[in-house]
Backbone bond lengths (Angstrom), bond angles and torsions (degrees), N, CA, C in turn:
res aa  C-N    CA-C-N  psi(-1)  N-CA   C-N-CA  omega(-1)  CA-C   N-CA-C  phi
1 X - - - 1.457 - - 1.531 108.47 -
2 X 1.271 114.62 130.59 1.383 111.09 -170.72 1.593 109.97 -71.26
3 X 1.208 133.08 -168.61 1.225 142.14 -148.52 1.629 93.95 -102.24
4 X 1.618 122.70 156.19 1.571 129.36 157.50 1.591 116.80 82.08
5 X 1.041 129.97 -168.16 1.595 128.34 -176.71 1.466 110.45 -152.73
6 X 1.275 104.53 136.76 1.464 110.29 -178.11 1.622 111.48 -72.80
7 X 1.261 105.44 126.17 1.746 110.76 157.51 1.328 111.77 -64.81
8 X 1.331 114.91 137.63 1.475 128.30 163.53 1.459 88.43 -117.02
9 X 1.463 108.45 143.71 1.468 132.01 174.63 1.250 119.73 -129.16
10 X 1.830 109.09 106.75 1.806 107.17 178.65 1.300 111.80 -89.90
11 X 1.643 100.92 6.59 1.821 98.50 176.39 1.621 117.75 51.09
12 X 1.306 119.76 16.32 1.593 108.11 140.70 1.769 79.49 99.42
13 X 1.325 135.83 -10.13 1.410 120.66 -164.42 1.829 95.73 -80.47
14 X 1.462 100.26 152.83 1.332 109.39 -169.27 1.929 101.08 -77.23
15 X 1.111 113.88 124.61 1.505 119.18 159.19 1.223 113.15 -88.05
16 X 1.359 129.55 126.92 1.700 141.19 171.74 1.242 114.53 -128.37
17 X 1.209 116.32 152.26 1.645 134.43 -129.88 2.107 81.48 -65.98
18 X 0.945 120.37 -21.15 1.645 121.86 -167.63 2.038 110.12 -71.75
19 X 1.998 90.25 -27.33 1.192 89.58 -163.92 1.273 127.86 116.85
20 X 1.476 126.72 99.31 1.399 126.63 162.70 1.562 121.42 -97.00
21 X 1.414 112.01 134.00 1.275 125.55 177.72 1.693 124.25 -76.72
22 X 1.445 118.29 102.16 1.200 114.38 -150.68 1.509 95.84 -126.15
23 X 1.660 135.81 101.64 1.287 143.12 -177.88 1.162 100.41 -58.78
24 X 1.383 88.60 118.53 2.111 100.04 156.74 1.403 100.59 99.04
25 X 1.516 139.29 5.41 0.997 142.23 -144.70 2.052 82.74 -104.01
26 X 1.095 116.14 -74.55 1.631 104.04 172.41 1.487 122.55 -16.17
27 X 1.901 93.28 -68.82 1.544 98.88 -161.70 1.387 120.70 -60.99
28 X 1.406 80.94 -29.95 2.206 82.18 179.34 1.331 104.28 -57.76
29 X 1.231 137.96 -57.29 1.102 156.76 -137.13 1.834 95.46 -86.86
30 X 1.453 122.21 -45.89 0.967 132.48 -167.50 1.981 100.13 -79.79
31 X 1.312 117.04 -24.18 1.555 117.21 -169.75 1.293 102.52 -96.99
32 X 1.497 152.33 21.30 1.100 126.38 -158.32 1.628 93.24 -153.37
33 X 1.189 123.88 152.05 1.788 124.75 171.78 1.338 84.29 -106.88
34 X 1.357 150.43 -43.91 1.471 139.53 -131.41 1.685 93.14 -69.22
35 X 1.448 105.72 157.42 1.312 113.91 163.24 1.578 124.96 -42.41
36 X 1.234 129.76 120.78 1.533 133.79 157.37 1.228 151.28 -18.75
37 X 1.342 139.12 22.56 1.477 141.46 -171.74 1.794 106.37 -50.80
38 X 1.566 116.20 125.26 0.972 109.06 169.82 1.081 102.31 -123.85
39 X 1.645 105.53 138.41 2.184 106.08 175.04 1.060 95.56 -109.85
40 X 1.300 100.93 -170.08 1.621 111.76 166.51 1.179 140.35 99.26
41 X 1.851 95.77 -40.15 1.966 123.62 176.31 1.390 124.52 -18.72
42 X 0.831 127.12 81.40 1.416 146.74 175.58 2.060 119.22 -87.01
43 X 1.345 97.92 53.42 1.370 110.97 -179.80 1.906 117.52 -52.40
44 X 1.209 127.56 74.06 1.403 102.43 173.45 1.512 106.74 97.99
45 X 1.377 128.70 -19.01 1.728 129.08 -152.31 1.683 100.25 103.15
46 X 1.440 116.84 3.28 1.295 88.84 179.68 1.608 111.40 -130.63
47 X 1.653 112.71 119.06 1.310 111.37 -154.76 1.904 112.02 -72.14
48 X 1.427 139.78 116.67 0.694 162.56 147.16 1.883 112.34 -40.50
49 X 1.415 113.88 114.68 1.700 127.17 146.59 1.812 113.66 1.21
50 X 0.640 106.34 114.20 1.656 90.25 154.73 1.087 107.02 -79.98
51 X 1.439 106.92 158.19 1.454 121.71 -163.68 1.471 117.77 168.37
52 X 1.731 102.80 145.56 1.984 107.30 -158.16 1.361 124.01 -71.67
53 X 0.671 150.05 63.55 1.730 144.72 172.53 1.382 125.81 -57.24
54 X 1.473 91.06 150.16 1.661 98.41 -170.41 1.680 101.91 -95.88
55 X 1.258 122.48 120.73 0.962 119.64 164.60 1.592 134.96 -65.41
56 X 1.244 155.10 142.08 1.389 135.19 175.99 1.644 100.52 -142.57
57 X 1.579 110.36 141.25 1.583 114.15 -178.00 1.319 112.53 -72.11
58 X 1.035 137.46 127.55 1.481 153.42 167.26 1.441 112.44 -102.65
59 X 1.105 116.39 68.06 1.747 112.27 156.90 1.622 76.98 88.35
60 X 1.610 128.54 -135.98 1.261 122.14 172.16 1.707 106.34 -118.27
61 X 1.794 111.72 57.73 1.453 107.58 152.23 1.586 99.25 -134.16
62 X 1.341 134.74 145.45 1.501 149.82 110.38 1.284 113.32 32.51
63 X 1.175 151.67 91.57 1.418 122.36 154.38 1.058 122.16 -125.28
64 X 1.691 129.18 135.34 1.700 125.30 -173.38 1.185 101.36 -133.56
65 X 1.497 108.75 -160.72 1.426 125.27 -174.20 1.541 114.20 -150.35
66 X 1.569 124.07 117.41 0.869 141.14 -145.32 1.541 106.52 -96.40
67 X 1.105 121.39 128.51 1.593 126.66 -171.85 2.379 111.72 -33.91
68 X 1.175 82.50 -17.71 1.392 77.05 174.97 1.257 123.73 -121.54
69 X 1.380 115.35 34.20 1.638 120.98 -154.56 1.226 128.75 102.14
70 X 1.240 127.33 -55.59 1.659 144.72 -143.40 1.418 97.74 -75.76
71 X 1.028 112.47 120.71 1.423 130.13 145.56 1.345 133.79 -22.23
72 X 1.398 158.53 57.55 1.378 149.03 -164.34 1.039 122.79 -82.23
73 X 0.961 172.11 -0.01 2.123 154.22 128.85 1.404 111.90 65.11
74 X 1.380 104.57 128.40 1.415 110.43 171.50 1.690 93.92 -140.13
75 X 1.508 117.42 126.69 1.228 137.22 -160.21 1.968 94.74 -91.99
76 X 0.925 146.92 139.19 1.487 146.77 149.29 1.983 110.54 -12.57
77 X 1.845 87.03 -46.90 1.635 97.25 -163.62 1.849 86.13 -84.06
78 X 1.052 124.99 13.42 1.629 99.85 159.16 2.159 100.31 93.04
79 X 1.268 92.81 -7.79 1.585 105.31 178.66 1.640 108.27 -60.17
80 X 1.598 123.58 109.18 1.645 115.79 -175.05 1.642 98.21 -117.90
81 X 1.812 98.29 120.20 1.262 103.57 175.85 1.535 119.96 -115.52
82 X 1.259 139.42 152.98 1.080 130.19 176.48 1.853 108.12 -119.61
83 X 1.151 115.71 163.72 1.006 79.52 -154.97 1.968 83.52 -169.82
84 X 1.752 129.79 114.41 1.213 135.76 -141.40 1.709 88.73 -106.76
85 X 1.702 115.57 114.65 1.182 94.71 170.94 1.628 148.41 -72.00
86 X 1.388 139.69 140.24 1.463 124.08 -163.66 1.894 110.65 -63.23
């Protein structure tokens, strides 16, 4: 595995439980083995740590786990959900 970790960038846009549509958010995620850095986390209006996640394929969406629990999803169509488990 080559050296360093890819940034993923949600650019600060708010994700709500419905789903924000964030281009390029798959493919990055889909082109890279290196470890995960995600910035940006924009939970609700409320900005979230960056921080590394492991990504894992689900059928053809993304799914990790967010330093505080939360669920993260990345849909094929670029759909980014977050998502607090019960």
């Amino acid at each position: 595995m080559p050296n360093g970790y890819k940034i993923i960038d949600l650019k600060g846009l708010s994700v709500v439980a419905l789903g924000t549509t964030i281009v390029g958010t798959h493919a990055a995620i889909a082109e890279t083995d290196k470890p995960t850095l995600v910035c940006g986390i924009n939970k609700n209006g409320t900005l979230l740590r960056n921080q590394y996640v492991a990504f894992n394929l689900s059928g053809t969406s993304y799914v990790g786990t967010l330093g505080n629990g939360d669920t993260i999803t990345v849909t094929s169509a670029d759909l980014v959900t977050i998502v607090t488990p019960e």
